[in-house]
C-alpha positions in Angstrom: 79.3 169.7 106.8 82.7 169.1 105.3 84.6 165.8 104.1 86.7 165.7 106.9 84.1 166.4 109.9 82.3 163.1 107.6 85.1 161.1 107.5 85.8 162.1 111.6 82.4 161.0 112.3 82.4 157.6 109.9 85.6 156.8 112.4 84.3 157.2 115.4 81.2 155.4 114.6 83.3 152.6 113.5 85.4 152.6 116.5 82.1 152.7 118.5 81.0 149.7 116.7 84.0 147.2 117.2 83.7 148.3 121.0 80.1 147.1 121.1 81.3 143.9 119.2 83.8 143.5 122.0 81.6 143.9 125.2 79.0 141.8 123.2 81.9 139.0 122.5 82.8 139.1 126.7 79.5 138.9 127.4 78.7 135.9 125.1 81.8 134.5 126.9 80.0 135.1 130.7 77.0 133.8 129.5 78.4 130.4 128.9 80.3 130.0 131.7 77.2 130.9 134.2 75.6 128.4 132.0 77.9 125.9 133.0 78.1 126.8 137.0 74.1 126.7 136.6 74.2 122.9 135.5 72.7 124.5 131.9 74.8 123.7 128.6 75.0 126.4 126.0 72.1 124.8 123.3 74.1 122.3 120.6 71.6 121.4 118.2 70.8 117.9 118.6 71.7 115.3 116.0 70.2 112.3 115.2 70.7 109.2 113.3 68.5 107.1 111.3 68.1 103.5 112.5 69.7 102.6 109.2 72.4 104.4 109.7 73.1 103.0 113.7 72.9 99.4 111.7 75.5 100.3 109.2 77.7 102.3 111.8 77.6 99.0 113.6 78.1 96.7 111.2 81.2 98.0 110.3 82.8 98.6 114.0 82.1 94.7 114.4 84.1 94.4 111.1 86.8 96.6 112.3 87.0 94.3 115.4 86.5 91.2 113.8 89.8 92.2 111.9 91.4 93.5 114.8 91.0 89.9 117.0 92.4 87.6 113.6 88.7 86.7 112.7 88.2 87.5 109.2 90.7 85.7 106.9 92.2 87.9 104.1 92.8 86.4 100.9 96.3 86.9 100.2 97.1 88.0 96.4 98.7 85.4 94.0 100.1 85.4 91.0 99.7 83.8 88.2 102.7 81.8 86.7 103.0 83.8 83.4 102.9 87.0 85.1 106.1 85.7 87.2 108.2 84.9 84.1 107.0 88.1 82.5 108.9 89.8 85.3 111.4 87.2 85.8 112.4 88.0 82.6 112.2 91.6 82.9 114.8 91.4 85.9 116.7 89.4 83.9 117.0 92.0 81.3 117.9 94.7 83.5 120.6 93.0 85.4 122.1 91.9 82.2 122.0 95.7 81.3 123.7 96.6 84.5 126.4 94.0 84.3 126.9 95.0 80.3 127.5 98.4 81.7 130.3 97.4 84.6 132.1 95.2 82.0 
């Protein structure tokens, strides 16, 4: 047998292949759906969670809503009074700067 009667039969059985693919994809596709007329679900694997892990899960929804309703008082920042005239000062400076500039 010759290259090209190879190659011609490499094609076809390539082209044969992504058909089966197909009908295997639309039947997949059927399967579900009866599945779902039949009161059946398509199997999900089934995830659990440790008891642990509810807790925490929990824990912090209650924070979330605790937050949400006002009840959890956040510290606002300060700062101290050096830090202020530190950037007080700063300001200062680049103002002066800016009306040196204008003048």
């Amino acid at each position: 047998m010759n290259l090209k009667g190879m190659e011609l039969i490499i094609s076809q059985l390539r082209a044969q292949r992504e058909d089966f693919v197909n009908q295997i994809g639309h039947i997949d596709a059927a399967l579900i759906v009866l599945g779902r007329v039949n009161g059946t679900h398509a199997q999900v694997p089934v995830r659990t969670i440790s008891a642990a892990g509810r807790k925490r899960i929990a824990a912090a929804q209650r924070a979330r809503w605790a937050k949400v309703r006002g009840k959890v008082k956040t510290s606002k920042r300060t700062m101290s009074a050096a830090s202020r005239r530190k950037i007080a000062a700063a300001q200062r400076a680049r103002w002066a700067r800016v009306n040196k500039s204008k003048a």
